[in-house]
KOLZADO-986610 format. One record per residue: residue number from 0; z, y, x of N, C-alpha, C in turn. Coordinates in Angstrom, 3 decimals, padded with zeros to 6 digits, always signed. Layout:
BEGIN
     n         nz         ny         nx        caz        cay        cax         cz         cy         cx
   NUM          Z          Y          X          Z          Y          X          Z          Y          X
...
***
This chain:
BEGIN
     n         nz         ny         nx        caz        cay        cax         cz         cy         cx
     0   -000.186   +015.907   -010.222   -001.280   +016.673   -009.628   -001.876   +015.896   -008.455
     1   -003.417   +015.479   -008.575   -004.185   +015.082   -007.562   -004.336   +016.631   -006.789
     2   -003.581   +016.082   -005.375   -003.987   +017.040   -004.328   -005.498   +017.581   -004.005
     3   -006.637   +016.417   -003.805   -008.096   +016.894   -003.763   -008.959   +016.883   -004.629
     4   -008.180   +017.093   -005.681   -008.667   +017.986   -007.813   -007.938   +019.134   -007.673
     5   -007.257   +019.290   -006.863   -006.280   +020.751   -007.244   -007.098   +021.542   -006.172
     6   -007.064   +022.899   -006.794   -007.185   +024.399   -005.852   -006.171   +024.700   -004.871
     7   -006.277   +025.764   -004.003   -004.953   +026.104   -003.192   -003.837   +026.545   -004.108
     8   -004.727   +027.351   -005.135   -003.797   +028.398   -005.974   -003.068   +027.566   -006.743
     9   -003.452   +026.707   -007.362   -003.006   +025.501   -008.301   -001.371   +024.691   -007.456
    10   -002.082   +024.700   -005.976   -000.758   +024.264   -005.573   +000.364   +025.739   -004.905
    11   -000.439   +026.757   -004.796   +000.871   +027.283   -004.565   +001.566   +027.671   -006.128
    12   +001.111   +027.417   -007.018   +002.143   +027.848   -008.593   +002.644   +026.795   -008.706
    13   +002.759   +025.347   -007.950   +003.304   +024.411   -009.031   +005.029   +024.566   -008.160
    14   +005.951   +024.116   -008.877   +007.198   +023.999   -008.542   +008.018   +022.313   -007.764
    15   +006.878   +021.883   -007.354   +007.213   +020.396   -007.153   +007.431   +020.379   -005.881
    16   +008.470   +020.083   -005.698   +008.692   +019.102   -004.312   +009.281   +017.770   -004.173
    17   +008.455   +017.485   -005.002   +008.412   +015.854   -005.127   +006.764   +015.380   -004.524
    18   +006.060   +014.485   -003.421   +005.205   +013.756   -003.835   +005.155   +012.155   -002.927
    19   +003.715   +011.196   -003.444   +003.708   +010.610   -002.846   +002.047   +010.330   -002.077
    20   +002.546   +009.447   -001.142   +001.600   +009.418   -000.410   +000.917   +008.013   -000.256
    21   -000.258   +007.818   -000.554   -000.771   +006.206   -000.726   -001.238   +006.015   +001.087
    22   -000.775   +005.005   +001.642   -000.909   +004.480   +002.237   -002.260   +002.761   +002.321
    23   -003.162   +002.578   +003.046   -003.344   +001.476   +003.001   -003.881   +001.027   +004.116
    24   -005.165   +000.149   +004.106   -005.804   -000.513   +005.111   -007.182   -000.551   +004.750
    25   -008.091   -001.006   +006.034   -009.627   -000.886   +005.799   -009.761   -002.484   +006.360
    26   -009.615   -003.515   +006.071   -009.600   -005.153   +006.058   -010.162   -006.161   +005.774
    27   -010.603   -007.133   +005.952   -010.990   -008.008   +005.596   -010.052   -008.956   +004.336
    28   -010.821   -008.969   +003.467   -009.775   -009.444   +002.235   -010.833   -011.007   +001.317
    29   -011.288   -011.525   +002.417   -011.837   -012.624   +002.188   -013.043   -012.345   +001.447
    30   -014.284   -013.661   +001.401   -015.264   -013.076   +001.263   -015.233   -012.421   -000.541
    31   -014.665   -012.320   -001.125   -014.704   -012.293   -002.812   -014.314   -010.535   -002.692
    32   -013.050   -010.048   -001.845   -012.576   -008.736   -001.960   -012.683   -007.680   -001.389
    33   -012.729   -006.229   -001.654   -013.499   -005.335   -000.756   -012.656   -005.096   +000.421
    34   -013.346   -004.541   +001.438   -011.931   -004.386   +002.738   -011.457   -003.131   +001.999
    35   -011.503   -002.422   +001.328   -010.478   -001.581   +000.889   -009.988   -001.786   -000.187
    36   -009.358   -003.203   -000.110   -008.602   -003.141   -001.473   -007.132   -002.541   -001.364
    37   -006.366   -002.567   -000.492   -005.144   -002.253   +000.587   -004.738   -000.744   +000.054
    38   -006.078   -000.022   +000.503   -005.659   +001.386   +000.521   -006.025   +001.593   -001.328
    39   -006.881   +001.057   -001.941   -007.194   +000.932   -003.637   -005.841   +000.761   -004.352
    40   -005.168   -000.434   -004.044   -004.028   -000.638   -004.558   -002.525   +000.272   -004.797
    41   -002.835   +001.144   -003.281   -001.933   +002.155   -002.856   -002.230   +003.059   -003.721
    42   -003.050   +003.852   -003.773   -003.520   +004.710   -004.639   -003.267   +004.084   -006.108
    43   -003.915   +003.049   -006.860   -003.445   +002.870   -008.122   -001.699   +002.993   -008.341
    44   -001.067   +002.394   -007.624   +000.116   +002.404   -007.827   +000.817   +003.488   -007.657
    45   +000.168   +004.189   -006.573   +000.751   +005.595   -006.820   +000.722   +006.802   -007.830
    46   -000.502   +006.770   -008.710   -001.224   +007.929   -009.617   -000.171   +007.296   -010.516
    47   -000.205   +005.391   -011.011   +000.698   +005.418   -012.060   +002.315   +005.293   -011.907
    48   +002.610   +005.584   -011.221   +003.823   +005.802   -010.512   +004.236   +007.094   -011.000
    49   +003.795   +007.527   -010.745   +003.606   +009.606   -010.337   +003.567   +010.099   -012.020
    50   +002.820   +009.098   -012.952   +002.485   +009.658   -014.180   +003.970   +009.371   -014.920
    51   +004.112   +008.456   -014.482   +005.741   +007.741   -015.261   +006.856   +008.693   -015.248
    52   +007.000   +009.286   -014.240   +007.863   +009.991   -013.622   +007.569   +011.112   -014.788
    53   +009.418   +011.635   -014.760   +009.508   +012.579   -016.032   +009.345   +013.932   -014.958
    54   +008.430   +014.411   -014.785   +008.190   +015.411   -013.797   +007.168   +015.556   -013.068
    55   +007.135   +016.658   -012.160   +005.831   +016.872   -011.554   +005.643   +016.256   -010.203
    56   +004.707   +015.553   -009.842   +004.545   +014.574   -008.564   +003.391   +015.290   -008.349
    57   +002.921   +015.693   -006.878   +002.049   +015.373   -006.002   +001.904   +014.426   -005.654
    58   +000.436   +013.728   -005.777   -000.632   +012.904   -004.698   -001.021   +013.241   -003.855
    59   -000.851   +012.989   -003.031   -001.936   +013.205   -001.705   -002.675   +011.804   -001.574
    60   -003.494   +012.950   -001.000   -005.045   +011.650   -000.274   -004.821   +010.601   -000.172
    61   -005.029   +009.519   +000.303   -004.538   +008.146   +000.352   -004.925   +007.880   +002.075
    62   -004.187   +007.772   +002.743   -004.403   +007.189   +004.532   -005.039   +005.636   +004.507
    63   -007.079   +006.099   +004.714   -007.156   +004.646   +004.269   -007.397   +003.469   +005.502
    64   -006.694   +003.982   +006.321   -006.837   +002.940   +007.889   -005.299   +002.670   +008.676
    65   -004.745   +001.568   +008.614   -003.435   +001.033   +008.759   -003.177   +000.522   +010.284
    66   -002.513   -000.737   +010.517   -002.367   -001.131   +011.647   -002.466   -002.651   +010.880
    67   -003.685   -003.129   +011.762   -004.331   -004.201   +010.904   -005.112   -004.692   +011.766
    68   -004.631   -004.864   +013.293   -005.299   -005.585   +014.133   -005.307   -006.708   +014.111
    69   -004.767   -007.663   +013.557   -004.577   -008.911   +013.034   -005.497   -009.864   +012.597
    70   -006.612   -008.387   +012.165   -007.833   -009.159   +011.104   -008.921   -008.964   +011.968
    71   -008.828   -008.245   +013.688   -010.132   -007.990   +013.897   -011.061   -009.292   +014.262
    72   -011.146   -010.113   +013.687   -012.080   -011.336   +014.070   -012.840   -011.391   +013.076
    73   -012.400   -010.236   +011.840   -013.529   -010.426   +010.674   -014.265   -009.294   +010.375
    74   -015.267   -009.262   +010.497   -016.121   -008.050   +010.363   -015.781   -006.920   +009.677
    75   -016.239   -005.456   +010.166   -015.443   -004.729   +009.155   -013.853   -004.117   +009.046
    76   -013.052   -004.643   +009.572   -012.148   -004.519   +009.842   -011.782   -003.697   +010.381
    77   -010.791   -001.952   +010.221   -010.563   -001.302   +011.285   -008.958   -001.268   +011.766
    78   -008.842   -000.075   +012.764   -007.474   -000.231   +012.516   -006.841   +000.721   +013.711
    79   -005.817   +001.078   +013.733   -005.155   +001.661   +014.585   -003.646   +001.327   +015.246
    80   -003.418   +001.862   +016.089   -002.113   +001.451   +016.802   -001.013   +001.732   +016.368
    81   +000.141   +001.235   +016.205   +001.459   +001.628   +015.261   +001.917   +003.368   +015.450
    82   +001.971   +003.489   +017.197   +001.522   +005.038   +017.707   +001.206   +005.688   +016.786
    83   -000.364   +005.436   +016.394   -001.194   +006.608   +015.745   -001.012   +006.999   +014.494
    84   -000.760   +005.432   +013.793   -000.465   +005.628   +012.303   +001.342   +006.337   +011.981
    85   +002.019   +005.971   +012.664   +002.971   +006.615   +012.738   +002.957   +008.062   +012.982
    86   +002.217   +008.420   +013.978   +002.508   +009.842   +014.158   +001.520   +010.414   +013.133
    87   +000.264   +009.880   +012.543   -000.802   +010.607   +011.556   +000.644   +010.722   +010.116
    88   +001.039   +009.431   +010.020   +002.113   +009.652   +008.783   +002.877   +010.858   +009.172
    89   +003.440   +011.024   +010.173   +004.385   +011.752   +010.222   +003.351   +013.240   +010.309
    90   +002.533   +013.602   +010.644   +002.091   +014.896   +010.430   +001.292   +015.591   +009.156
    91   +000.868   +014.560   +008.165   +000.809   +014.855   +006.954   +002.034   +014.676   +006.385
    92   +003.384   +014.091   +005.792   +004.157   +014.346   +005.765   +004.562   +015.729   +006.048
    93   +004.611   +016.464   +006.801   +005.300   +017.736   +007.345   +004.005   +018.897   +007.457
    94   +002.833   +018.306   +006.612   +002.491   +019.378   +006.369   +002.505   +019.470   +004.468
    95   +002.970   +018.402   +003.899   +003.410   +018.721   +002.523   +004.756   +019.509   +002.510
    96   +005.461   +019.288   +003.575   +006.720   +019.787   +003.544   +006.195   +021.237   +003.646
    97   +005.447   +021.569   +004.329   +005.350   +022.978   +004.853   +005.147   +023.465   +003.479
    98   +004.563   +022.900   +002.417   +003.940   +023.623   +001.292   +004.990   +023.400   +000.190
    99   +006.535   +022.963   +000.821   +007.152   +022.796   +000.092   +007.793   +021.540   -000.934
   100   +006.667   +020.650   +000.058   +007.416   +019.213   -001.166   +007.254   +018.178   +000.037
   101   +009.026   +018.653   +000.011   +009.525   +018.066   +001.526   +010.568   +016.618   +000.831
   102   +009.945   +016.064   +000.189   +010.606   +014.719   -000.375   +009.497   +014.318   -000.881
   103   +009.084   +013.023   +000.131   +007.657   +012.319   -000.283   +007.762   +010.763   -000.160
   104   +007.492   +010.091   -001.114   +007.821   +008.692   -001.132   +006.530   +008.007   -000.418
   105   +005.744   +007.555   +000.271   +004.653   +006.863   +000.983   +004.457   +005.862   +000.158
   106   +004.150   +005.442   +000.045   +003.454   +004.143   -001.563   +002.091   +003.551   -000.852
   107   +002.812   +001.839   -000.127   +002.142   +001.083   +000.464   +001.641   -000.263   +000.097
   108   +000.131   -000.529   +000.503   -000.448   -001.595   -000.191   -000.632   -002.231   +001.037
   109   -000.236   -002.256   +002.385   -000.840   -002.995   +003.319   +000.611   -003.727   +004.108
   110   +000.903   -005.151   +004.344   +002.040   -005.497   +004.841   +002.737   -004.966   +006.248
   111   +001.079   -004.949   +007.188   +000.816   -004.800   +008.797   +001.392   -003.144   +009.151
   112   +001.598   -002.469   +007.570   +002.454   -001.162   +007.960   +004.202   -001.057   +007.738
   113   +004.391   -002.376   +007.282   +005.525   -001.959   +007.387   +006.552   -001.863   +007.775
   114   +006.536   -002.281   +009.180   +007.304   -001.751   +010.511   +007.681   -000.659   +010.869
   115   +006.257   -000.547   +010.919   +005.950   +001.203   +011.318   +006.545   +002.357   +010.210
   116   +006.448   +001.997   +008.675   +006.742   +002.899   +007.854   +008.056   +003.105   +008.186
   117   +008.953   +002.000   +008.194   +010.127   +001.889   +007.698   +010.496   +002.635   +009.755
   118   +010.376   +002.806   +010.408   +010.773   +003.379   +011.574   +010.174   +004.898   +011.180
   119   +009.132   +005.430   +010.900   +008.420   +006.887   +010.681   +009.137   +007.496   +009.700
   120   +009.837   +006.452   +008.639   +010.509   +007.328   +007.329   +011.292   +007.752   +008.057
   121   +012.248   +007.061   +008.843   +013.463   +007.284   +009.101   +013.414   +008.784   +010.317
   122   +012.537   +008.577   +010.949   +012.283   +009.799   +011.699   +012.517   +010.538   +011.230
   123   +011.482   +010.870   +010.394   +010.956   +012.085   +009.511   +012.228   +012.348   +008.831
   124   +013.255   +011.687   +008.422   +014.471   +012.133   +007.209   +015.533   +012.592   +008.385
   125   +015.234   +012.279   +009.806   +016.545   +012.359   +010.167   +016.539   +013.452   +011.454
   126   +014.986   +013.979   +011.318   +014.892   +014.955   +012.513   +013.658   +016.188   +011.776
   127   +013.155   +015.815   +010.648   +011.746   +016.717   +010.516   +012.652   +017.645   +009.024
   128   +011.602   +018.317   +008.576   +012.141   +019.246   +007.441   +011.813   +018.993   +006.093
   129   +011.644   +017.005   +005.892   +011.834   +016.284   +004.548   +012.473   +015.132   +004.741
   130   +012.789   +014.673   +003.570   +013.015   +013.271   +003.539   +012.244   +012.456   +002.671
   131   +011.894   +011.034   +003.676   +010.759   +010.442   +003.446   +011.645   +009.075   +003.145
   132   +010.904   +008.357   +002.204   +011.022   +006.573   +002.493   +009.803   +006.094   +001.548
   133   +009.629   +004.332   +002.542   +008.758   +004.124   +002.097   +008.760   +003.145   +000.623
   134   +007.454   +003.057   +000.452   +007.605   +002.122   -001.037   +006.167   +000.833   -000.656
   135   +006.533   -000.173   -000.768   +005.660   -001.394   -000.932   +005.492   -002.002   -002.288
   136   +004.547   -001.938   -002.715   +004.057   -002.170   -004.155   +004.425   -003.458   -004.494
   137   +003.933   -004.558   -003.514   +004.002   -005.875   -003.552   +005.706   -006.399   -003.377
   138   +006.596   -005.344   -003.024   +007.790   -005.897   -002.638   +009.156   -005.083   -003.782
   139   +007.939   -004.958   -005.275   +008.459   -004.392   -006.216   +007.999   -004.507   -007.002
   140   +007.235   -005.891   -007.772   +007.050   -006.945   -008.410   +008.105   -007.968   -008.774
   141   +009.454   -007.843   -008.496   +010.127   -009.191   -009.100   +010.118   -010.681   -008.574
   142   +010.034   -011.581   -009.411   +009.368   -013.104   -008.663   +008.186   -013.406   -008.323
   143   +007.233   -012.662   -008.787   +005.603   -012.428   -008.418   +005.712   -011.924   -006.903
   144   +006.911   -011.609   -006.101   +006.174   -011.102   -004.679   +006.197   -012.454   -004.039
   145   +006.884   -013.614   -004.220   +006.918   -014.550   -003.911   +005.378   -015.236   -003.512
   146   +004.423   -014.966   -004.407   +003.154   -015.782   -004.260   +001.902   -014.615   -003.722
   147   +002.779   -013.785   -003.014   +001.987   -012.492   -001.812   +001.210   -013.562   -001.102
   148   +000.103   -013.460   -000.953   -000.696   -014.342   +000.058   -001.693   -012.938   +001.017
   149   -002.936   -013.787   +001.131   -003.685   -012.447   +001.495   -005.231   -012.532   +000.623
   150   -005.511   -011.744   +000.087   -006.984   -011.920   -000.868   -006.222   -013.071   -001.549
   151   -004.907   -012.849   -002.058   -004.725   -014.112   -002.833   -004.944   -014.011   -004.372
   152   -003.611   -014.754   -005.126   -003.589   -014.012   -006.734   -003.303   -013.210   -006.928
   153   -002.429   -012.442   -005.912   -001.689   -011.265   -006.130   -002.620   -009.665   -006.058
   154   -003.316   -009.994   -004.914   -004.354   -008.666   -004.948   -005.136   -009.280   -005.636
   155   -005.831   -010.263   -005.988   -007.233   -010.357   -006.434   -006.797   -010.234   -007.921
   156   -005.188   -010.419   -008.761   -005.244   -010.116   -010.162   -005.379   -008.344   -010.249
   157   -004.658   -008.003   -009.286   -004.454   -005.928   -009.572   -006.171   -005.889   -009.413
   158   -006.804   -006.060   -008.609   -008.642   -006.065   -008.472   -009.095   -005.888   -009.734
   159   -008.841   -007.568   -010.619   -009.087   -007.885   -011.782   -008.967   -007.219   -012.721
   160   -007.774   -006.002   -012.733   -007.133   -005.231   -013.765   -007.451   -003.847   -013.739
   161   -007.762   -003.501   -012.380   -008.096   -002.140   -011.773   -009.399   -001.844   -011.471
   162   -009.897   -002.410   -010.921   -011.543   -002.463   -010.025   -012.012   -003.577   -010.553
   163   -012.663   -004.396   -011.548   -012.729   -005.534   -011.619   -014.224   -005.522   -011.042
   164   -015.320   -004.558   -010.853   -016.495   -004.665   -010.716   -016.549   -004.481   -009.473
   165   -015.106   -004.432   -008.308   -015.264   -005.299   -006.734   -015.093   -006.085   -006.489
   166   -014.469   -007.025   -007.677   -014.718   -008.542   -006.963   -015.520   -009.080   -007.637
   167   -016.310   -010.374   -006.315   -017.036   -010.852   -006.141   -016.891   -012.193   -006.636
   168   -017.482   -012.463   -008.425   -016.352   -013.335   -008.774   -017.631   -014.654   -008.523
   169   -018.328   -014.521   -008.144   -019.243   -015.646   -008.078   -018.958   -016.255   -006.183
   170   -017.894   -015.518   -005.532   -017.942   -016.002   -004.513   -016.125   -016.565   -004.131
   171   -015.557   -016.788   -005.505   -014.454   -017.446   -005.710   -014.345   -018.335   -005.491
   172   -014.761   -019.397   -005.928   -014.311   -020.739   -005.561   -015.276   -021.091   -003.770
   173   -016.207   -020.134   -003.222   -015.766   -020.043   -001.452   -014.339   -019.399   -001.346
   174   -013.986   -018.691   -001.747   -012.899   -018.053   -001.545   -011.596   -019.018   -001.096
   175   -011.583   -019.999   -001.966   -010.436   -020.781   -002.737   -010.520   -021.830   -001.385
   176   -011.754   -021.890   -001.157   -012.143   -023.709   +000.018   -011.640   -023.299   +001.259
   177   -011.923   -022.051   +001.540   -011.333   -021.410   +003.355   -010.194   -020.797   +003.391
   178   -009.582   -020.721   +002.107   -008.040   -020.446   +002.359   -007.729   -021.816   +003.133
   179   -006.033   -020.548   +003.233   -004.926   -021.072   +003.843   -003.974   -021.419   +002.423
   180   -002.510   -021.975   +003.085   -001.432   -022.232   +001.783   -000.787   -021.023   +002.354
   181   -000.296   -021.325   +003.332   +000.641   -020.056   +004.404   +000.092   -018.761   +005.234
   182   +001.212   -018.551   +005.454   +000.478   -017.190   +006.368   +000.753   -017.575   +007.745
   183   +000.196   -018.046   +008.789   +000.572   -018.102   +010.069   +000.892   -019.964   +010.394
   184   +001.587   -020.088   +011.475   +001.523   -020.619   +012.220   +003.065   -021.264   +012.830
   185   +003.692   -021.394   +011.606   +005.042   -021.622   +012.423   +005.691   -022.813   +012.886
   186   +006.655   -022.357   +013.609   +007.448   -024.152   +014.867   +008.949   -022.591   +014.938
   187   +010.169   -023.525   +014.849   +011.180   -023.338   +015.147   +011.229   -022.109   +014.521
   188   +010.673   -021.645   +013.170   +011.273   -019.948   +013.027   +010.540   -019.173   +013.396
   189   +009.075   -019.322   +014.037   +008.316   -018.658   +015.314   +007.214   -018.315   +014.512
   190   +006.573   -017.309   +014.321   +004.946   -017.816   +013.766   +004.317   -017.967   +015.365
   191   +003.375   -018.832   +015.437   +002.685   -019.080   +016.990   +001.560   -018.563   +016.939
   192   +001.005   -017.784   +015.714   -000.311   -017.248   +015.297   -000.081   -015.382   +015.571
   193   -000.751   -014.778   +016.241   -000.462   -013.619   +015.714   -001.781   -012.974   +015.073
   194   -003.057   -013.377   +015.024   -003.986   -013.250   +014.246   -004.793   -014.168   +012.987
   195   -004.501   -013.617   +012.182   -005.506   -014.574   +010.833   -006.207   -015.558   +011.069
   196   -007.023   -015.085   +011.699   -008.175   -016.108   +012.259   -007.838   -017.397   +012.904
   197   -006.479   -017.691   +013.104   -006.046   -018.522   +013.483   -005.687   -019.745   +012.605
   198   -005.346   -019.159   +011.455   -004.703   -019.979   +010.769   -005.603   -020.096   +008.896
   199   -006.824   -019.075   +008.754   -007.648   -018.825   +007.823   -008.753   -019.050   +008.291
   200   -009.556   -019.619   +007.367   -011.150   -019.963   +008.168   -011.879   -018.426   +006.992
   201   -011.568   -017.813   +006.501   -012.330   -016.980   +005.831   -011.621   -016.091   +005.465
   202   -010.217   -015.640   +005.868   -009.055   -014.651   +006.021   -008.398   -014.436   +005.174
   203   -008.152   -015.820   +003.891   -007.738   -015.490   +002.649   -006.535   -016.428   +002.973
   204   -005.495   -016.284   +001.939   -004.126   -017.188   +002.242   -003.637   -016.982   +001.142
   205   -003.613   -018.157   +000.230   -003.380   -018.214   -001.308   -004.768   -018.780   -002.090
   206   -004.461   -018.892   -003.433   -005.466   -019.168   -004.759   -006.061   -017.780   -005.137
   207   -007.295   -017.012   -005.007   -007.517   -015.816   -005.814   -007.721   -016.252   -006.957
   208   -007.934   -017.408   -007.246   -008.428   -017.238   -008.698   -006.917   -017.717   -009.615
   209   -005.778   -017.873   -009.069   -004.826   -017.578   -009.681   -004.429   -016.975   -010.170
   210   -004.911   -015.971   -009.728   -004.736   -013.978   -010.318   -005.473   -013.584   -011.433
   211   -005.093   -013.598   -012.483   -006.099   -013.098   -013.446   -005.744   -011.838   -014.069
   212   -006.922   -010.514   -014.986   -006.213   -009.764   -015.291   -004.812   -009.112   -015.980
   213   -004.626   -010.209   -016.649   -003.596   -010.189   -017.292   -002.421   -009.645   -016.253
   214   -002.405   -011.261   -015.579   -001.445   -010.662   -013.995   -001.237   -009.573   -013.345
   215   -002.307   -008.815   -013.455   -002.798   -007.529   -012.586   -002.367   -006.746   -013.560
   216   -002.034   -006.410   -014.558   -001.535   -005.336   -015.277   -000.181   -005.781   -015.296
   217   +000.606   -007.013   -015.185   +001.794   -007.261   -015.086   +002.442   -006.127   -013.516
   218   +001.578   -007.008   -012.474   +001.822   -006.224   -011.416   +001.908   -004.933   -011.358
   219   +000.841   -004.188   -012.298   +000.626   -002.446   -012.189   +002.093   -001.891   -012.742
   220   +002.141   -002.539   -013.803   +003.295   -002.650   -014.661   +004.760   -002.254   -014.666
   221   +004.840   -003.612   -013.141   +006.068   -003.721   -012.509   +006.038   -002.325   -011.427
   222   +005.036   -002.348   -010.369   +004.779   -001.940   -009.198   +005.049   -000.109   -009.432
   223   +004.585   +000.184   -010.809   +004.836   +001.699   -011.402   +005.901   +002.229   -011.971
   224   +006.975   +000.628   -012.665   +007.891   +001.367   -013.265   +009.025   +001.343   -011.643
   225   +008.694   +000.326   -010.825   +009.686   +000.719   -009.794   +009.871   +001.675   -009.232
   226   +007.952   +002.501   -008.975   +008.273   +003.637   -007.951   +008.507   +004.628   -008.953
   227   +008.526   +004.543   -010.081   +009.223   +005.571   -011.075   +010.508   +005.995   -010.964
   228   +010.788   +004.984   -011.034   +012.568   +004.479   -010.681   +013.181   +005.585   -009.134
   229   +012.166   +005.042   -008.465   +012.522   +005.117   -007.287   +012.171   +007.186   -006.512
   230   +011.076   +007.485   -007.763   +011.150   +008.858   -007.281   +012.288   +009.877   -007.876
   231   +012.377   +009.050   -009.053   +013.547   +010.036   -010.085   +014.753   +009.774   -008.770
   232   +015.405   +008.721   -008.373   +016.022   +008.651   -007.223   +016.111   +009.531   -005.837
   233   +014.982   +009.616   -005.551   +014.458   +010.823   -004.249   +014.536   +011.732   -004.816
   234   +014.201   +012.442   -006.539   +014.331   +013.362   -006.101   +016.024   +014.298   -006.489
   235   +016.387   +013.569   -007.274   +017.858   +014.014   -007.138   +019.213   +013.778   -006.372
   236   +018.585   +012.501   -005.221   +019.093   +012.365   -003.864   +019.852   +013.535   -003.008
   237   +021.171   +013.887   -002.737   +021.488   +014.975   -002.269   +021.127   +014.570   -000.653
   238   +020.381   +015.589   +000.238   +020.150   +015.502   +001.323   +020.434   +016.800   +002.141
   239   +021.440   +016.291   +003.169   +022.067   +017.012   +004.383   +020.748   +017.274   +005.213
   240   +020.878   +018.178   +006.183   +019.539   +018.757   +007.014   +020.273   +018.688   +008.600
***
């Protein structure tokens, strides 16, 4: 059940207290990808996530503004403080709980949240009236998370497979010339970069055109049967209060 397709009434008859929650970002994803591919990805992975599952899942909305100050040197770009996004997670969270589906998996497409998730789940499971943890799409792919860049192959194949009519495929090979190989800036273990712009001349880090659709349904593939996996898990998880 899509939460904003459903009626009130629709959700007070259903019996689920299972859902998840797409998480993403509003970003700069090099010139070829939309800045919302972050929070796009979250959402795809979550609906097919949710469908896999032998049972009834709530969606909720998708949170489409992260902590993604990293990128503000590129236009477009928004973002908020670990603070805000933390406490916004944590109060939707606990108002699904209120309606009863107080076990919600967060299903994340943006890296720059996941500090914050992984500190807010734990809150929320260990003081509020659900239990939460989070899920990273990209970090439930297999050997493919390995070649995670940024606007690399990895988002620009799910694009390819999902949205293919947002990327900008005539502005690929710019894409490919102002990458980076790496992410950052490192000496001794250190990254010395703490913004993109430092180390990307056009905020991309990786090959996009490595990514092709094919890839991108591999990824959907992988990224859905994990959080499948992973809700049947939550929801027969025995949890102390």
């Amino acid at each position: 059940m899509r939460l904003t397709d459903a009626t009130w009434t629709d959700v007070q008859s259903t019996d689920a207290d299972l859902a998840v929650l797409p998480v993403g970002s509003t970003e700069q994803h090099g010139p070829h990808a939309p800045l919302g591919t972050d929070a796009l990805h979250a959402e795809t992975v979550a609906e097919a996530g949710a469908e896999r599952h032998d049972g009834e899942v709530v969606v909720a909305p998708t949170v489409p503004i992260g902590v993604a100050e990293e990128h503000r040197d590129f236009a477009g770009t928004l973002w908020v403080s670990p603070d805000t996004f933390r406490s916004y997670v944590r109060d939707v969270v606990g108002s699904l709980a209120h309606h009863g589906m107080d076990r919600v998996v967060v299903v994340n497409g943006h890296g720059g949240n996941v500090p914050a998730l992984g500190e807010v789940t734990a809150t929320i499971s260990r003081h509020d009236d659900a239990y939460t943890v989070p899920f990273t799409w990209f970090k439930a792919v297999g050997d493919h998370g390995s070649e995670m860049g940024h606007g690399g192959p990895l988002e620009t194949a799910l694009l390819r497979a999902t949205h293919p009519d947002l990327v900008r495929e005539e502005r690929i090979e710019k894409a490919r010339e102002g990458a980076s190989e790496g992410w950052g800036d490192w000496l001794s273990g250190t990254n010395l970069a703490h913004d993109s712009a430092e180390f990307t001349e056009n905020g991309v880090v990786g090959d996009p055109d490595a990514g092709d659709a094919h890839l991108g349904e591999t990824l959907l593939d992988r990224s859905a049967d994990a959080l499948a996996r992973l809700l049947a898990g939550v929801e027969t998880r025995p949890v102390s209060r």
